[in-house]
N, C-alpha and C positions, 0 to 999 in steps of 0.2 A: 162313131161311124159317120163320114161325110155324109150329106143328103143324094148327092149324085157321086157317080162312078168317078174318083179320081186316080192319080197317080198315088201308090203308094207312101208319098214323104210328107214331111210336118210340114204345121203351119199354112203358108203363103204359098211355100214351096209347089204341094199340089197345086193348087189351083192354077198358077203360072207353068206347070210344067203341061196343064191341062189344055189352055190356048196362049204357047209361047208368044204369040202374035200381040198381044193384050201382054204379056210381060213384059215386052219391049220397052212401049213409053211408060210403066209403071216402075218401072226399075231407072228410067233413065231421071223421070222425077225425081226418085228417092236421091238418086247419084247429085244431081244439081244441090237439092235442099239438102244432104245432107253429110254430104262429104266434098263439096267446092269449095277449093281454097279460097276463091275470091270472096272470102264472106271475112265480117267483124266477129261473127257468133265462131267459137270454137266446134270443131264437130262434135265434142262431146257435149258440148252444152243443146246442139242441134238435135242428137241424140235422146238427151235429157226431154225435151219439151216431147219430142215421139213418145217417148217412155211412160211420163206424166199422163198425156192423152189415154196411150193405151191402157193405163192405169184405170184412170176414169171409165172409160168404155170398156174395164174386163175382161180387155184382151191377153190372156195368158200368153197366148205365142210372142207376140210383138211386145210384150212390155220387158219380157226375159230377154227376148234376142236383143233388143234394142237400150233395156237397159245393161245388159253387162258388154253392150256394145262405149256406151255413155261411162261407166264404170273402166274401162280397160282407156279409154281417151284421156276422163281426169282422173284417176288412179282412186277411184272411189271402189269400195267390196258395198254387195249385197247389201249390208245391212245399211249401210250408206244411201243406197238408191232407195232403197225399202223406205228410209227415212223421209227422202223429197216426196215419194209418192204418196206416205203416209200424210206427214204437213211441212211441203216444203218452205213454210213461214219460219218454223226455227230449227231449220237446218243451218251450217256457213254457206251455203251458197249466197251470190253477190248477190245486192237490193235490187239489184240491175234484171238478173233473173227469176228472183220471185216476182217479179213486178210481170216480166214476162210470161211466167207461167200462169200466174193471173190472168192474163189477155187468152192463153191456151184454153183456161180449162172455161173462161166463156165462149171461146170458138166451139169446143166440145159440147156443148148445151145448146148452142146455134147463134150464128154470126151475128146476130141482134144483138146478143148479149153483151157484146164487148160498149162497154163505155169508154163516153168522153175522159172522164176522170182518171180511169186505167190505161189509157194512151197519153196523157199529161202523165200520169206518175211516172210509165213506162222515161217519157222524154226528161224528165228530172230528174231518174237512176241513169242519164247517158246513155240511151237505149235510142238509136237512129232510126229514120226511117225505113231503112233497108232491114233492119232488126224485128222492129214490128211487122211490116210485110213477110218477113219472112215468118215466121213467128205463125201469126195468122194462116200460112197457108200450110206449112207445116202441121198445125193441130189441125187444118179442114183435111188433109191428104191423109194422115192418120186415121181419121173417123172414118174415109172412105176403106183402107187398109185393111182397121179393124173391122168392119162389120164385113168386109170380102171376105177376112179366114174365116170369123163366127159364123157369117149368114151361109157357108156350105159346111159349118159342123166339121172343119178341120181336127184336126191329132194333133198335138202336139205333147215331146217328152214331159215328162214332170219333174223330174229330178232339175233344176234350176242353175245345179253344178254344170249341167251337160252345156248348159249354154255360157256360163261363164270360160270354159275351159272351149269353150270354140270362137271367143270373142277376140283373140289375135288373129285369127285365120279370118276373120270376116270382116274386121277392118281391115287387112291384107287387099281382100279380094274386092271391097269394093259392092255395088248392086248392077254396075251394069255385065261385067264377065263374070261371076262366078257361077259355077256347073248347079242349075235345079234340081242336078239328081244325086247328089252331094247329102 
């Protein structure tokens, strides 16, 4: 049960449907980091790092949408993602993005955390600047994300199918136009 009176729908959904106003630039974020083609990070790998995050932070809604979002990008199944979330040090993902998720889940702990050494490793696995900033801001945006759906006690499905089986339509749709009441 939300802690305040929301709309009806899962996750993030409420709460954006709650002050569209405030879902604006918060969608328009997500749209930039994580679906702009003008990026070296694949969306699914952009994906991937949300997913990780929300992992970390316990975010049930956002690690589901998000990972079977990263899953339907690199043609990875559940048990696949479950895998990077669980230790993504021996999954096949590239040295390039464990090194990155690395950098993440120190963002996730607070921005202090990231070391010199995990920003050289990062630049040694071929990881640009642009890579690491984004990276970096991606796992802060995420934490702000996460604690939005948790900190109003959001809903979200539990069946985890429900979200893989809606991850074409929302790579489709994108974060800045699709319908909140969806």
């Amino acid at each position: 049960m939300p802690h305040i009176n929301l709309p009806d729908l899962p996750g993030i959904r409420g709460p954006m449907a709650y002050r569209p106003e405030t879902a604006k630039p918060l969608n328009e974020l997500a749209e930039i980091l994580l679906r702009d083609d003008n990026n070296t990070l694949s969306r699914g790998e952009r994906e991937l790092i949300g997913t990780y995050v929300s992992s970390l932070n316990d975010c049930f809604f956002c690690q589901n949408v998000h990972g079977s979002l990263a899953g339907h990008y690199l043609d990875f199944d559940i048990d696949a993602i479950d895998a990077v979330k669980k230790d993504y040090r021996s999954t096949p993902i590239s040295d390039k993005m464990k090194t990155l998720l690395s950098i993440a889940a120190s963002v996730q702990k607070g921005g202090k955390n990231v070391t010199e050494t995990q920003i050289e490793n990062a630049r040694k696995e071929g990881a640009t600047d642009r890579e690491i900033h984004d990276t970096v801001l991606i796992a802060a945006a995420f934490c702000m994300y996460n604690r939005y759906v948790d900190g109003l006690a959001t809903w979200a499905p539990q069946d985890r199918q429900f979200y893989v089986n809606r991850a074409s339509e929302r790579a489709e749709e994108g974060y800045i136009d699709f319908d909140l009441y969806k």
